[in-house]
N, CA, C and O atoms as a GROMACS GRO file, in nm:
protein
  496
    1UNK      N    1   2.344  -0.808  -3.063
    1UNK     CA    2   2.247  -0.783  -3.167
    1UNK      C    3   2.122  -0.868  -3.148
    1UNK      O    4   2.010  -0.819  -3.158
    2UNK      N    5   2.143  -1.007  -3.117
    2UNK     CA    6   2.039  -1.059  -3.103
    2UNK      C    7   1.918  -1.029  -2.986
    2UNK      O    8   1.796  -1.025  -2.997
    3UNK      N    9   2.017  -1.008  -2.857
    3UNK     CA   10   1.933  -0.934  -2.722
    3UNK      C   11   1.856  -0.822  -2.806
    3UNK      O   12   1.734  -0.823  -2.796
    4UNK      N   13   1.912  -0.730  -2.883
    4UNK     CA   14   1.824  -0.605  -2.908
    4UNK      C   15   1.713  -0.676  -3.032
    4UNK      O   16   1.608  -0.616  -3.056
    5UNK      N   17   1.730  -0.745  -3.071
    5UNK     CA   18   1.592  -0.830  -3.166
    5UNK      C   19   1.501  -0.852  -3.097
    5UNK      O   20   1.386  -0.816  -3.121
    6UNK      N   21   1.537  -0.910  -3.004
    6UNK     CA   22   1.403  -1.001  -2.917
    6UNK      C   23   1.354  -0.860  -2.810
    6UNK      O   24   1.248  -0.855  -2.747
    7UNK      N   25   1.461  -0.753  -2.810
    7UNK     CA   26   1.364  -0.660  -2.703
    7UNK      C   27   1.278  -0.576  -2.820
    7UNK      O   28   1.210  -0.482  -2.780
    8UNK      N   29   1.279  -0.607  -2.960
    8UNK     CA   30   1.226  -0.492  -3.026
    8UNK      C   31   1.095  -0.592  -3.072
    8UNK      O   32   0.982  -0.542  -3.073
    9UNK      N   33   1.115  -0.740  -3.111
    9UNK     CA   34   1.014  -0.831  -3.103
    9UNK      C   35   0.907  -0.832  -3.020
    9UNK      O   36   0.790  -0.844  -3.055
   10UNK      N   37   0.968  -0.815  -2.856
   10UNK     CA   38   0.879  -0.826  -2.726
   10UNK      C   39   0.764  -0.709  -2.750
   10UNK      O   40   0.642  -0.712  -2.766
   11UNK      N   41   0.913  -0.554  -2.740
   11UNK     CA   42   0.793  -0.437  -2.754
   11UNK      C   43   0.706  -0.443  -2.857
   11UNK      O   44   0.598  -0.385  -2.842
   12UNK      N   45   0.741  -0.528  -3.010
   12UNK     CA   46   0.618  -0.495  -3.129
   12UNK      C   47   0.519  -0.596  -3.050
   12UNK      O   48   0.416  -0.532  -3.032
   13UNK      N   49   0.510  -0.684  -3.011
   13UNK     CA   50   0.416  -0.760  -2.938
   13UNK      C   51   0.297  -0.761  -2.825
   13UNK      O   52   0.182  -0.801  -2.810
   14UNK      N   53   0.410  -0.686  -2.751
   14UNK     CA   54   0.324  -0.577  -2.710
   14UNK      C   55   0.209  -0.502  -2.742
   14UNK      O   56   0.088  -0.521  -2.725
   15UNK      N   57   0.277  -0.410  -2.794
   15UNK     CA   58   0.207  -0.311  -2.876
   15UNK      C   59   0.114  -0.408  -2.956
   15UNK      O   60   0.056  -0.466  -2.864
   16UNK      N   61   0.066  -0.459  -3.068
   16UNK     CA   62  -0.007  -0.506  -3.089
   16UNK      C   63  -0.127  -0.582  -2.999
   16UNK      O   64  -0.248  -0.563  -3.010
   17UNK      N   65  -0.065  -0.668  -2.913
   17UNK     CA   66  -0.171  -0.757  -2.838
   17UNK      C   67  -0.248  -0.666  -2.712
   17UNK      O   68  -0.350  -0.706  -2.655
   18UNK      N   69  -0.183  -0.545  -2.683
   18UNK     CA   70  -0.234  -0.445  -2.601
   18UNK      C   71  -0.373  -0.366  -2.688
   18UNK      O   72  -0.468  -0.339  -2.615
   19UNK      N   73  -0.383  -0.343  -2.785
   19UNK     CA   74  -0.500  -0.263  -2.912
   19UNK      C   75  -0.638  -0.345  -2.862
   19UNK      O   76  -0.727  -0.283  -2.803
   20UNK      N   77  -0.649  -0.476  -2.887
   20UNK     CA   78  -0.784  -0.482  -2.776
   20UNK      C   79  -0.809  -0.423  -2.649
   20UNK      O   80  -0.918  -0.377  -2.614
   21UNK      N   81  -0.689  -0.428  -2.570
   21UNK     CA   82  -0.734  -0.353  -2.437
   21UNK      C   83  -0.786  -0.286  -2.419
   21UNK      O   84  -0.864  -0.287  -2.324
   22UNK      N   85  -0.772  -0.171  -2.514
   22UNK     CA   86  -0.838  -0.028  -2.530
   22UNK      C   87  -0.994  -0.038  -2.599
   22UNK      O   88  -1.058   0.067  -2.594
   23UNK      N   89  -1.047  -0.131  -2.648
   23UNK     CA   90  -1.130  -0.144  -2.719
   23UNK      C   91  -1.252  -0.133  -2.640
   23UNK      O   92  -1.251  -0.192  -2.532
   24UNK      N   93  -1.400  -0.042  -2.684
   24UNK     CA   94  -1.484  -0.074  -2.578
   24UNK      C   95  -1.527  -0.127  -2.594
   24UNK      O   96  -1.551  -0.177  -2.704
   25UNK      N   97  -1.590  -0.168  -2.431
   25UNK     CA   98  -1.706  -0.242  -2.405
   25UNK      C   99  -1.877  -0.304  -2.470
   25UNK      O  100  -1.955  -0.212  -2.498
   26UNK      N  101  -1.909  -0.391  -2.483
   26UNK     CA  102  -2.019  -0.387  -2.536
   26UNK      C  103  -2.143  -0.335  -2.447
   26UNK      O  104  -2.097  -0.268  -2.355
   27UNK      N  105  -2.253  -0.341  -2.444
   27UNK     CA  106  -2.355  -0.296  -2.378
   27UNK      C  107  -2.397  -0.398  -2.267
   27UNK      O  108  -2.435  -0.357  -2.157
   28UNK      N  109  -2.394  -0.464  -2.283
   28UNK     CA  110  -2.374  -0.628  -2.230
   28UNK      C  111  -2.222  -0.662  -2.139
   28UNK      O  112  -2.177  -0.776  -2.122
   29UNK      N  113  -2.174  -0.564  -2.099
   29UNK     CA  114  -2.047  -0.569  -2.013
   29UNK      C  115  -2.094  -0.598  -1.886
   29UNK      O  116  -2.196  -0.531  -1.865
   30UNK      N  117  -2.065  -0.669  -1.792
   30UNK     CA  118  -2.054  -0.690  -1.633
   30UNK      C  119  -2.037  -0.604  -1.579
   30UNK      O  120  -1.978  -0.514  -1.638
   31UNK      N  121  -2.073  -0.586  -1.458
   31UNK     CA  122  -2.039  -0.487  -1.394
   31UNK      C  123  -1.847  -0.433  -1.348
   31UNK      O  124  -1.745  -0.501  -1.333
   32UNK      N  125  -1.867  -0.322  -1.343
   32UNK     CA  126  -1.708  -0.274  -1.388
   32UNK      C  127  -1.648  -0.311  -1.188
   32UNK      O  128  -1.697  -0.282  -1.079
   33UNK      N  129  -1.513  -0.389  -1.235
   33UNK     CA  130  -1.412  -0.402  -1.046
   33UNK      C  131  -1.411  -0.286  -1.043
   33UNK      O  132  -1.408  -0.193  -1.124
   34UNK      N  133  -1.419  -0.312  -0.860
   34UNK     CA  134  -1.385  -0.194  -0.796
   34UNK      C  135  -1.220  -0.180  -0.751
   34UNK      O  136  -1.186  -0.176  -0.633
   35UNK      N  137  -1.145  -0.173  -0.841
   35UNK     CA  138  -0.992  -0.174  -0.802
   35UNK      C  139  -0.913  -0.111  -0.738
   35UNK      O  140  -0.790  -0.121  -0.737
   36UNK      N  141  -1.022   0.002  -0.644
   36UNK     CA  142  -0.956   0.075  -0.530
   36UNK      C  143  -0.948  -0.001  -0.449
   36UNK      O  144  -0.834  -0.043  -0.429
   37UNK      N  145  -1.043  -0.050  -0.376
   37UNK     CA  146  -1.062  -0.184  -0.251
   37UNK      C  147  -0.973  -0.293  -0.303
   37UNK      O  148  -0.942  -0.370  -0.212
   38UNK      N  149  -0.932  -0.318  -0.396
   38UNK     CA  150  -0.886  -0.443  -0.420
   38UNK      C  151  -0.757  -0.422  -0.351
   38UNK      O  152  -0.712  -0.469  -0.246
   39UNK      N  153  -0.696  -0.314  -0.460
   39UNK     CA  154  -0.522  -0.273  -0.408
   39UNK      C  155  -0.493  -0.198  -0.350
   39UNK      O  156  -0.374  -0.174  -0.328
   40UNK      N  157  -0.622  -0.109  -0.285
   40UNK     CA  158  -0.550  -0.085  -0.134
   40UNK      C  159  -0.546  -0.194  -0.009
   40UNK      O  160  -0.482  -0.181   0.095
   41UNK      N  161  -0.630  -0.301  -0.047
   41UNK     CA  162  -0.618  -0.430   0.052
   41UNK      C  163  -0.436  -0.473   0.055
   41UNK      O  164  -0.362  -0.456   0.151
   42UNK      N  165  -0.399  -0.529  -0.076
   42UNK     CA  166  -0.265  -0.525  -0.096
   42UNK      C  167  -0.166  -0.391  -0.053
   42UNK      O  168  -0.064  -0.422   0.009
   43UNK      N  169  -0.185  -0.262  -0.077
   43UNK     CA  170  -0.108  -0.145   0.020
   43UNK      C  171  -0.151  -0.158   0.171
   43UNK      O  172  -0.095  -0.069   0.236
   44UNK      N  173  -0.209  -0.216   0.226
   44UNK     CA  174  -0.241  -0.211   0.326
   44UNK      C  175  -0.157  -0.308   0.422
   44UNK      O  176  -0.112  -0.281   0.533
   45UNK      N  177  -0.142  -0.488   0.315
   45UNK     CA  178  -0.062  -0.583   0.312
   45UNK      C  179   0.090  -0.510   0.398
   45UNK      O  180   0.138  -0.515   0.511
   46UNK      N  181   0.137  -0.422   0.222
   46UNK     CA  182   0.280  -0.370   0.212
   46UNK      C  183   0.273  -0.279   0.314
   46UNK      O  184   0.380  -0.271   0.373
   47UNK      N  185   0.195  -0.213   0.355
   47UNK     CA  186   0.274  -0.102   0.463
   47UNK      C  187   0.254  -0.164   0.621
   47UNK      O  188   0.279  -0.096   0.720
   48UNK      N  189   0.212  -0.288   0.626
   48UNK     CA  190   0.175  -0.345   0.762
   48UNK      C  191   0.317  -0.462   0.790
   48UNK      O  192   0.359  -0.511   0.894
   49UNK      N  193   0.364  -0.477   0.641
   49UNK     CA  194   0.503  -0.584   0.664
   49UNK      C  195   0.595  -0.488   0.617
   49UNK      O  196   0.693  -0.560   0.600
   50UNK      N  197   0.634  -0.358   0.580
   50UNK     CA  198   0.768  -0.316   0.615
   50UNK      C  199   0.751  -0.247   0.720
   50UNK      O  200   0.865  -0.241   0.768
   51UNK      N  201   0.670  -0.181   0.800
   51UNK     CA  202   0.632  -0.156   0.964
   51UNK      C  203   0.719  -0.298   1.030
   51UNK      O  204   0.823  -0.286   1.096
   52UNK      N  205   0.662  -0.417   1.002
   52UNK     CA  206   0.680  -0.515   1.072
   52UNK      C  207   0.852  -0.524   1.074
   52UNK      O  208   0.910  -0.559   1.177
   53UNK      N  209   0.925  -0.489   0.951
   53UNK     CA  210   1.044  -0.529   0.942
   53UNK      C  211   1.151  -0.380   0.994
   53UNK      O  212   1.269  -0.374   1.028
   54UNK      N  213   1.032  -0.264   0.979
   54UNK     CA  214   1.095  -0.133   1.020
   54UNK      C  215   1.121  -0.169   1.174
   54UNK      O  216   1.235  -0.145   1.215
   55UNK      N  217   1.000  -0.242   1.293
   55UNK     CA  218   1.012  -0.243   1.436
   55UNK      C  219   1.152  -0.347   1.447
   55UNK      O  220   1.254  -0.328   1.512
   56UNK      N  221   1.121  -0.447   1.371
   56UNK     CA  222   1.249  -0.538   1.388
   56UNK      C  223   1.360  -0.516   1.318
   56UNK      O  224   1.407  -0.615   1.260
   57UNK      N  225   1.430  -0.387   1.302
   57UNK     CA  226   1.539  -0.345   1.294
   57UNK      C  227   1.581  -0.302   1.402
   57UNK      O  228   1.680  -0.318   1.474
   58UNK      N  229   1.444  -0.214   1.402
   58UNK     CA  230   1.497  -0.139   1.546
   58UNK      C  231   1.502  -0.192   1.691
   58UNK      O  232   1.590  -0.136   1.756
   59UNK      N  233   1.453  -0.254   1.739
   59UNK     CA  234   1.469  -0.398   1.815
   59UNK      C  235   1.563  -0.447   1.805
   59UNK      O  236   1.625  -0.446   1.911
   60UNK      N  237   1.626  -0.508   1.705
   60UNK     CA  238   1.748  -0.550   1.681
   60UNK      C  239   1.874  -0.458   1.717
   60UNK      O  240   1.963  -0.491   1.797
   61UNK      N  241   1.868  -0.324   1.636
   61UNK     CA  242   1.971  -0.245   1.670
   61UNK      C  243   1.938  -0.196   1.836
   61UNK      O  244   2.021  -0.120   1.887
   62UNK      N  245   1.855  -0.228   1.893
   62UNK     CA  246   1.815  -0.184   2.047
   62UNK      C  247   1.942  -0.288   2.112
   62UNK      O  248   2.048  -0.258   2.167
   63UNK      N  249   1.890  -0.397   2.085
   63UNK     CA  250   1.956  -0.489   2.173
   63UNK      C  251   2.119  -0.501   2.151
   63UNK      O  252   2.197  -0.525   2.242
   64UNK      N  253   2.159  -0.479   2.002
   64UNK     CA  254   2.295  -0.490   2.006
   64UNK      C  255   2.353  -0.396   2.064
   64UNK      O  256   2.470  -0.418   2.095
   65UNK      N  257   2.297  -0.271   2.095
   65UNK     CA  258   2.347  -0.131   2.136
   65UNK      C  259   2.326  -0.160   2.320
   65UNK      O  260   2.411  -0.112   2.396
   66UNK      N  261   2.242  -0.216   2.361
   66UNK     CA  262   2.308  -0.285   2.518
   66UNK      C  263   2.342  -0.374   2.535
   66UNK      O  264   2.322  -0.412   2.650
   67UNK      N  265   2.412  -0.465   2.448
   67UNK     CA  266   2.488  -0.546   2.448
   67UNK      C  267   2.644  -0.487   2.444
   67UNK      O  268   2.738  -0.556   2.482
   68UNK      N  269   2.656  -0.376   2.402
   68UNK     CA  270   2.802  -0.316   2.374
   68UNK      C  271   2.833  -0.231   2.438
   68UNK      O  272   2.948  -0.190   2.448
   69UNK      N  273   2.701  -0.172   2.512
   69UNK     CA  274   2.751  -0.080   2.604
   69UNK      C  275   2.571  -0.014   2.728
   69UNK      O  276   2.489   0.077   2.730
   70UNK      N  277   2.614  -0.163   2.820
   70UNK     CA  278   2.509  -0.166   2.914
   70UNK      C  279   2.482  -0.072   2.994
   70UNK      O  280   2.369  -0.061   3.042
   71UNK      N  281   2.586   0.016   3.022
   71UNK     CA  282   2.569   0.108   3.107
   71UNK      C  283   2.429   0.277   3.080
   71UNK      O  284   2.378   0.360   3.155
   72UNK      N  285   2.426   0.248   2.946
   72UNK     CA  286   2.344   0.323   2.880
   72UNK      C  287   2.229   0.285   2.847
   72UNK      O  288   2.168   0.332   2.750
   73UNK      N  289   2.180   0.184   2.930
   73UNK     CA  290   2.075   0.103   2.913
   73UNK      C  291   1.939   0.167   2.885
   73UNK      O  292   1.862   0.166   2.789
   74UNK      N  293   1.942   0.240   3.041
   74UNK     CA  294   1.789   0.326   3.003
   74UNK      C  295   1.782   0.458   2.903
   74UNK      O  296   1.674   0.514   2.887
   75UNK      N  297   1.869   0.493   2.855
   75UNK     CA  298   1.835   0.610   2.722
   75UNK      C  299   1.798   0.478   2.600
   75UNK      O  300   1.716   0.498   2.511
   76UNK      N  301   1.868   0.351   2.614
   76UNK     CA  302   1.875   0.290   2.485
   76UNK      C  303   1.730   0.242   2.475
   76UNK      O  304   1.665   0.212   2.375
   77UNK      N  305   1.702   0.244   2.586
   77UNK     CA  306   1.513   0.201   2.592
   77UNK      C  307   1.426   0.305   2.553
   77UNK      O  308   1.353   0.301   2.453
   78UNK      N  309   1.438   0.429   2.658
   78UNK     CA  310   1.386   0.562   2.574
   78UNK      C  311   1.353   0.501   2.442
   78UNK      O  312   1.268   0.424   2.397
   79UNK      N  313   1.470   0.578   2.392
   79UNK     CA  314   1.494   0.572   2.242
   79UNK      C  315   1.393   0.461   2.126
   79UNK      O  316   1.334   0.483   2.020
   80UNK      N  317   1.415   0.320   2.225
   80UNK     CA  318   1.355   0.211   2.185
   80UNK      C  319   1.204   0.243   2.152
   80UNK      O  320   1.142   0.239   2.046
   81UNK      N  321   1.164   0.279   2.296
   81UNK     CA  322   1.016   0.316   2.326
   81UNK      C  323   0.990   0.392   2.216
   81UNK      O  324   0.939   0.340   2.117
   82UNK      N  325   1.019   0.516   2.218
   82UNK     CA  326   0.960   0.641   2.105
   82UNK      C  327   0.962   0.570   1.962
   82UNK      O  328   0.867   0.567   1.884
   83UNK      N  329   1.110   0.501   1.937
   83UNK     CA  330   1.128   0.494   1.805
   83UNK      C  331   1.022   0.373   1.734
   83UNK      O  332   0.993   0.366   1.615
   84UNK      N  333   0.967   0.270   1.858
   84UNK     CA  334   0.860   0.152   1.801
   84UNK      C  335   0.716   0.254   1.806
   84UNK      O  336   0.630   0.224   1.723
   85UNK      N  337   0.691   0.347   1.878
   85UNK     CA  338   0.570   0.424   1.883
   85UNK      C  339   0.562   0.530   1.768
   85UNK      O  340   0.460   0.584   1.725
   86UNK      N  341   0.646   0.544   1.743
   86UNK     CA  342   0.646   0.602   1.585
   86UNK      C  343   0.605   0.558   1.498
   86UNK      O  344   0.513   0.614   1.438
   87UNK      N  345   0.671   0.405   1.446
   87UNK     CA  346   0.686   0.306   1.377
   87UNK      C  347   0.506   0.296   1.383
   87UNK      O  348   0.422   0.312   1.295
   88UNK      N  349   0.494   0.264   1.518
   88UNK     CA  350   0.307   0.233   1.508
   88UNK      C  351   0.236   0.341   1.449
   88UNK      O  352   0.150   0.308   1.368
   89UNK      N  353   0.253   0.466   1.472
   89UNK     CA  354   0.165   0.577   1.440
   89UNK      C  355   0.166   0.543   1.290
   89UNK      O  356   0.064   0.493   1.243
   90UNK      N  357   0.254   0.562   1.227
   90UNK     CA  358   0.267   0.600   1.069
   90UNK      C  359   0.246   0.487   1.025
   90UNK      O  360   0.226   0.493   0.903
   91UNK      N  361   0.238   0.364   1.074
   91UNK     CA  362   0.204   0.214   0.986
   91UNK      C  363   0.038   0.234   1.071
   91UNK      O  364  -0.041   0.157   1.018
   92UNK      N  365  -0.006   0.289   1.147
   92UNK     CA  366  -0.156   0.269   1.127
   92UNK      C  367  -0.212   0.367   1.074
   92UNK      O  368  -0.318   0.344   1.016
   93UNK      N  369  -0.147   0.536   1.076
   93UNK     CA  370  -0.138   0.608   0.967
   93UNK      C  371  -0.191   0.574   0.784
   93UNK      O  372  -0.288   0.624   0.727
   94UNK      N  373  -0.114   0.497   0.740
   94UNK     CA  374  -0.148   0.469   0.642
   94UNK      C  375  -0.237   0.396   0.667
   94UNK      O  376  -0.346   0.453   0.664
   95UNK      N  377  -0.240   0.271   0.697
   95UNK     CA  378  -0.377   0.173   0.699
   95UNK      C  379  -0.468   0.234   0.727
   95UNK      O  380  -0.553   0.182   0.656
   96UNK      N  381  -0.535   0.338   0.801
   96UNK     CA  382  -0.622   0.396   0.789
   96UNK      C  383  -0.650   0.443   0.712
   96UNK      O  384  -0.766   0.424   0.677
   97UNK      N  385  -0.552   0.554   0.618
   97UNK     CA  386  -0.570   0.620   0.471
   97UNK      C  387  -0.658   0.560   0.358
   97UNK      O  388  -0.742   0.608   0.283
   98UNK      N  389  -0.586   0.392   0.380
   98UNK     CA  390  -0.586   0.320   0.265
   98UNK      C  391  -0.760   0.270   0.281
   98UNK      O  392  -0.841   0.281   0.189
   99UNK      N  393  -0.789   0.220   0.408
   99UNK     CA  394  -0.899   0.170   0.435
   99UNK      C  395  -0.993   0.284   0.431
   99UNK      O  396  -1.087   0.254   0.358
  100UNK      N  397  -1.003   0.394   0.478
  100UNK     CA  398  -1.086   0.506   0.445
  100UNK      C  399  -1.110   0.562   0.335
  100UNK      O  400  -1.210   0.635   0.334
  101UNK      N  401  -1.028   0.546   0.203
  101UNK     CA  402  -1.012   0.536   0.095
  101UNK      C  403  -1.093   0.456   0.011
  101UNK      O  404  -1.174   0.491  -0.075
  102UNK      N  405  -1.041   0.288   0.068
  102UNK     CA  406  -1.116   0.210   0.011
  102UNK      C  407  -1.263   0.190   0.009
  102UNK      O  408  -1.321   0.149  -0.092
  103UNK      N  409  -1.342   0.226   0.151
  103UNK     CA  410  -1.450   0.224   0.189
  103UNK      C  411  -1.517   0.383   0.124
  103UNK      O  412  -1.640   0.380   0.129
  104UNK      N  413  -1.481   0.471   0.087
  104UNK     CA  414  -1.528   0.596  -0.006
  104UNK      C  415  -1.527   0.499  -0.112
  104UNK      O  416  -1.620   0.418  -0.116
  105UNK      N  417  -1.428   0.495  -0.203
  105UNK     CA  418  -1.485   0.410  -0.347
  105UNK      C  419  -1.601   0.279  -0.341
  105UNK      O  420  -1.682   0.255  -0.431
  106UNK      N  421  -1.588   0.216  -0.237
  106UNK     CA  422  -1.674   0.104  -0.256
  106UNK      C  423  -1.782   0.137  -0.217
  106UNK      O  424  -1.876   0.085  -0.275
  107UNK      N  425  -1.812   0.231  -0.110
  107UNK     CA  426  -1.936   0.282  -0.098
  107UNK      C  427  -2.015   0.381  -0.225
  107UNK      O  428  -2.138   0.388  -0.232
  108UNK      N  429  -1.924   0.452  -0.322
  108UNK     CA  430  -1.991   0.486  -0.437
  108UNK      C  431  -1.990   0.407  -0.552
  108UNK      O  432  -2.066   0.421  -0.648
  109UNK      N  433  -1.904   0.326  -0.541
  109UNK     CA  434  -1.955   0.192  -0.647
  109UNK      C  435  -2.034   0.100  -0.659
  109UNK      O  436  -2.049   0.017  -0.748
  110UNK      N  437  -2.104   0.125  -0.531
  110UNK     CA  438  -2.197   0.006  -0.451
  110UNK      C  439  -2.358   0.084  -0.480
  110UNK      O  440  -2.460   0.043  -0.537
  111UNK      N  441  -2.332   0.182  -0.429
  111UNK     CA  442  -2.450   0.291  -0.443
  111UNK      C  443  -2.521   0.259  -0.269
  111UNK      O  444  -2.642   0.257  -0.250
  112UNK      N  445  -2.424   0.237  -0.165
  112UNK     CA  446  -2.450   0.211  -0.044
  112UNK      C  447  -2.409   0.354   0.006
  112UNK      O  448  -2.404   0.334   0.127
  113UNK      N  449  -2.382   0.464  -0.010
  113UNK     CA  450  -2.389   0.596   0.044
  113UNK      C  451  -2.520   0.672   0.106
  113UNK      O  452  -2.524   0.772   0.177
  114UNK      N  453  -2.625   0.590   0.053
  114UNK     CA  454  -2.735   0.651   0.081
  114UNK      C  455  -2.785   0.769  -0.015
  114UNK      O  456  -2.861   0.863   0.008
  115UNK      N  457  -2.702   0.725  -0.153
  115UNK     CA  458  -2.792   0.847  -0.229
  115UNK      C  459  -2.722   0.973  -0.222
  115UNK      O  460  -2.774   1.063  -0.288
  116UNK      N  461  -2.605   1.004  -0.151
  116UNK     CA  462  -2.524   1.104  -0.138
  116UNK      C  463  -2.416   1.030  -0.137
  116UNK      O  464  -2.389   0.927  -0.076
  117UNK      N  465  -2.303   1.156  -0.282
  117UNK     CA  466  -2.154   1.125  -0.300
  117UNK      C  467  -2.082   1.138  -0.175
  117UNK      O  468  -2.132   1.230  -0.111
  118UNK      N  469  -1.989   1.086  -0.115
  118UNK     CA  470  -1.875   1.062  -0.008
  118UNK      C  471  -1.771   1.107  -0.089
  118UNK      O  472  -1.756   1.037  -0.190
  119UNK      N  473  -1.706   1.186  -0.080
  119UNK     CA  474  -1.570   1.230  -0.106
  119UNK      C  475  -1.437   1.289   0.013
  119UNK      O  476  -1.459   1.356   0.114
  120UNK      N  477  -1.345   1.257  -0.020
  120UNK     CA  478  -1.244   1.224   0.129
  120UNK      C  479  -1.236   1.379   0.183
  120UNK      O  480  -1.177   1.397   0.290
  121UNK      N  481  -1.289   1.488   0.116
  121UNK     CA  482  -1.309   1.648   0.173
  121UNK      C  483  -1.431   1.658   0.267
  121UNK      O  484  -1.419   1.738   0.359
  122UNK      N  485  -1.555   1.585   0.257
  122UNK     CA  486  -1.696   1.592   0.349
  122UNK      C  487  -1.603   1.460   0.497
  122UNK      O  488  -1.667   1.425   0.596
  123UNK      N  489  -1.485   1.421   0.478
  123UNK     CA  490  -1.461   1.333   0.616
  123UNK      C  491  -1.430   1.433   0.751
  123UNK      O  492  -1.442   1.408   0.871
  124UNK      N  493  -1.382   1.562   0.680
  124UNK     CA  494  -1.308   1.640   0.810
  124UNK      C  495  -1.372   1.727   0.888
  124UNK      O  496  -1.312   1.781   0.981
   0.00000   0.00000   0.00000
């Protein structure tokens, strides 16, 4: 009973101290973040360190797999090869997304486009 007090306490607390959030701006506001560039810097972070931990699995499972059975050495490399060149495509895959992304918003938040909107349909 008491756990469910304090979760119904937390949420009224919530809820209340959140009602400014929503409140607008005065005229006199700063200029508004650009929070695409910000957190795709951070997605960019995350998909560059589970890449990092995706190659070193597979590396790992490379080596234990000719360790147990050497005779199969060169398919286990194959395999190795393609499966880290994958790993690269789709982890620079995204980082590109994210960074091409980010550089469209910051270039129209900036007003560095040259006076013409950039939208990710005029890239192809």
């Amino acid at each position: 009973m008491r756990k469910m007090l304090m979760v119904l306490f937390v949420m009224m607390m919530f809820s209340i101290l959140a009602v400014p959030a929503f409140a607008q701006t005065g005229g006199n506001a700063g200029p508004a973040t650009n929070w695409v560039a910000i957190t795709s810097g951070f997605a960019i972070a995350i998909a560059a360190g589970l890449a990092a931990q995706g190659q070193g699995k597979v590396g790992a499972a490379a080596c234990e797999a000719m360790a147990r059975n050497p005779a199969a050495r060169s398919f286990i490399q194959l395999a190795l090869i393609l499966g880290l060149a994958y790993l690269f495509r789709e982890a620079s895959a995204y980082a590109e997304a994210f960074y091409v992304q980010a550089a469209i918003e910051w270039g129209i938040a900036s007003g560095r486009c040259g006076g013409k909107a950039l939208h990710a349909s005029s890239l192809r």
